[in-house]
N, C-alpha and C positions, 0 to 999 in steps of 0.2 A: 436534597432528597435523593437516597437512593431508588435507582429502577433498575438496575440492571438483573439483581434475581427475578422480580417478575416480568421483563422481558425475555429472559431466555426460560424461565419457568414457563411461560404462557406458551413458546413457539412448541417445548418441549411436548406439553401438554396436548396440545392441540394437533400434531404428530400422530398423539396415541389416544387419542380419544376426542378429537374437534373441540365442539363447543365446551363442554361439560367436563374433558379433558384439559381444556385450556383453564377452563375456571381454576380446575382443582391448582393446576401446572403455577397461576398469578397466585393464590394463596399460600402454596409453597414457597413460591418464590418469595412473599411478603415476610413470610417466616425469616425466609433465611438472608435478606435485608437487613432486617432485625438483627437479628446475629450479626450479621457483619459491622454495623453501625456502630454494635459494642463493644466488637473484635478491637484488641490491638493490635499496632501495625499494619503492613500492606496484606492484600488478601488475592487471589486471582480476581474475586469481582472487583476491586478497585485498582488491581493492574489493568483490566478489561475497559472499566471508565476511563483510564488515565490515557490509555491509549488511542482509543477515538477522540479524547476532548483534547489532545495534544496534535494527534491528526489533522482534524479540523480546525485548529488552533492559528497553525502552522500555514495551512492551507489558508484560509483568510489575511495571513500575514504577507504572503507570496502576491495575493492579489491586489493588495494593496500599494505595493511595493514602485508600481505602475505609476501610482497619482488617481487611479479610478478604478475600480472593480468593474472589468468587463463580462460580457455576455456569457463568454468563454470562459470564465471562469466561475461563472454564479453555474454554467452549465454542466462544469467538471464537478463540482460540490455537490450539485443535485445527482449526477452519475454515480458518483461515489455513492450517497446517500440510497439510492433506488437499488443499487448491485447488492450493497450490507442491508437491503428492505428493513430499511432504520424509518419507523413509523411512530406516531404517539410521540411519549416523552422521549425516548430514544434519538426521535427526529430533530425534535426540538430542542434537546440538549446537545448534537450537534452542529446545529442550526448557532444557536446562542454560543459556542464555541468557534461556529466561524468570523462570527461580529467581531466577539472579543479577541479575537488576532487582527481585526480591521484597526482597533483603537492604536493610538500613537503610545502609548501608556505599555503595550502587551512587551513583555519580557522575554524576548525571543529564547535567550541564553537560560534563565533560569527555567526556564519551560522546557529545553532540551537536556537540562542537567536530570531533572526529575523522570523525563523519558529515559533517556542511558541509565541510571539506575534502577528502573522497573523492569527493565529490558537488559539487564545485565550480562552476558554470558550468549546471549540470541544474538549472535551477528546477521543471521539470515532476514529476522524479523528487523531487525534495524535498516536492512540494506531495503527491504519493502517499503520501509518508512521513510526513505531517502529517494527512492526510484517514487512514490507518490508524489512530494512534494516538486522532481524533476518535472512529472506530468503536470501540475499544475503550473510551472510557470512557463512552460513550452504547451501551454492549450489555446495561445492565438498562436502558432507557428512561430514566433522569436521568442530569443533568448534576450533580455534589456539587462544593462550594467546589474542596477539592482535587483533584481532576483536574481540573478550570478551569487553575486554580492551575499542575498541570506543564505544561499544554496554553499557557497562556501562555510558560511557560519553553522550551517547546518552538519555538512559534512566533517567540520573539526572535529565538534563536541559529540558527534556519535561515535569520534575515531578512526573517521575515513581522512583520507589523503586529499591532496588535489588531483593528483593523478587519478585516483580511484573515482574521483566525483565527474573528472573529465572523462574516463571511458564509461560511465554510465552515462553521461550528457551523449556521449556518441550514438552507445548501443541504444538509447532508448530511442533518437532520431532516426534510425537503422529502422528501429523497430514499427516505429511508426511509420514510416514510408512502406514498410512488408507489408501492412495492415492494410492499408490503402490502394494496393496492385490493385485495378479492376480487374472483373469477376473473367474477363476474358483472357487474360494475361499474366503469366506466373509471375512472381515478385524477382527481383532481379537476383543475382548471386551475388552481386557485390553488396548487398545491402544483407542477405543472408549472413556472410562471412563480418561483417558490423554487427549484427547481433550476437554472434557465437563470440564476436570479442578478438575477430580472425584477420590475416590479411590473407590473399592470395597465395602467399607463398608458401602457408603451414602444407607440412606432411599431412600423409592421412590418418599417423597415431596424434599426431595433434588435435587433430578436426575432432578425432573418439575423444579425447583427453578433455577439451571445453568444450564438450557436448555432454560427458558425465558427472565436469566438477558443475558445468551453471544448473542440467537435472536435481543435483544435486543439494544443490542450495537453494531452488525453487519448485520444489518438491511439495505441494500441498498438506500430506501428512505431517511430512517432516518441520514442517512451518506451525503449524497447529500445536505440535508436541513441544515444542520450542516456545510458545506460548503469541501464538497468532491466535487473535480471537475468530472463531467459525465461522462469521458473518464473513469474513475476509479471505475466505475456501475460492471466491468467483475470482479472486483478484488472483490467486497464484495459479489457478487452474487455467485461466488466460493465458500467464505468462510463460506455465510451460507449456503451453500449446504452442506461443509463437516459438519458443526454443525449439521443438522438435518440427516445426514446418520449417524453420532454417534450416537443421541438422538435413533432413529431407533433398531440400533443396540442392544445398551442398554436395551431397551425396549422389544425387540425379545425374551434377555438372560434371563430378569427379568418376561417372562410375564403379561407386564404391558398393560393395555388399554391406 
């Protein structure tokens, strides 16, 4: 069943008119379900499904990966879930896409062949899609062989490297301990310079240089236009927030204008 028109129909709706706005916004959307269901080939609403049911897909696969789905992970699922305010069938489709990556059955490879060609051309939107699945298997604080393991398979088939997959395993645990600084106490600079992707020793046109390419490439608009779905605005608005409290940061230690 598709829902995706009248779920972003309905939010559309309800935007510009609440109740009776919303109404009109699902019946549009119902419409244009319809249409798509007849459409051939791929469409943005069924890049837009394929993309969170691959998400979630993925993500249930990681948590598994373990021998048991922990708290920590049913906890990041539902985070994610409540940030994309994925309610109704939306929720529940997925919900139902996180199961079916629990099953021993789930097709990890053909599941990310089908994502790299929806996503064709969007490296940004891929590298999202890679940095989520990192967060999920780093949501009890370790990193275990096996999810290593799918994070590498992951990282192949989207066309990332090891190395590539290993300085995001870094920045993203950089990134996490930033986040964590209590409220009394700035985040350290060494863990700043781990996000930016830095060591110590860069110049100062360096520190500009991966401060404008990571902007760059997590850039909220820029991610949307590239075909990140809008529900997913909170997740890169986040990340360049932690880029620029690094950049900041850095900046503070260094004296820099």
């Amino acid at each position: 069943m598709r829902i995706w028109g009248k779920f972003f129909g309905g939010v559309i709706g309800f935007m510009f008119g609440r109740f009776f706005g919303a109404l009109l916004g699902i019946w549009l959307g119902h419409l244009y379900d319809k249409r798509m269901a007849a459409a051939q080939g791929e469409s943005a609403g069924s890049r837009q499904a394929e993309f969170f049911n691959t998400t979630f897909a993925v993500m249930g696969h990681i948590a598994k990966a373990s021998g048991r789905v922990t708290e920590n992970d049913i906890r990041m699922a539902t985070s994610l879930m409540d940030m994309l305010r994925l309610s109704g069938a939306a929720r529940k489709d997925a919900q139902q896409a996180f199961r079916e990556g629990k099953e021993p059955d789930f097709e990890l490879e053909a599941s990310l062949r089908r994502f790299r060609r929806i996503t064709f051309g969007r490296r940004e939107v891929q590298q999202m899609f890679l940095e989520i699945q990192i967060q999920t298997a780093l949501s009890d604080g370790e990193l275990q062989d096996k999810e290593y393991a799918i994070l590498q398979v992951i990282a192949r088939e989207l066309g990332f490297s090891s190395f590539q997959l290993d300085e995001l395993l870094k920045r993203w645990q950089a990134e996490f301990r930033f986040q964590q600084a209590p409220g009394d106490h700035r985040p350290s600079v060494a863990d700043a310079y781990e996000v930016l992707g830095l060591s110590e020793s860069a110049s100062d046109q360096d520190v500009k240089r991966a401060y404008r390419k990571l902007m760059n490439e997590h850039h909220p608009d820029k991610l949307v236009a590239k075909g990140l779905p809008e529900e997913m605005m909170e997740l890169a608005k986040r990340k360049a927030q932690d880029i620029q409290a690094a950049y900041d940061r850095v900046k503070s230690s260094r004296g820099m204008r």
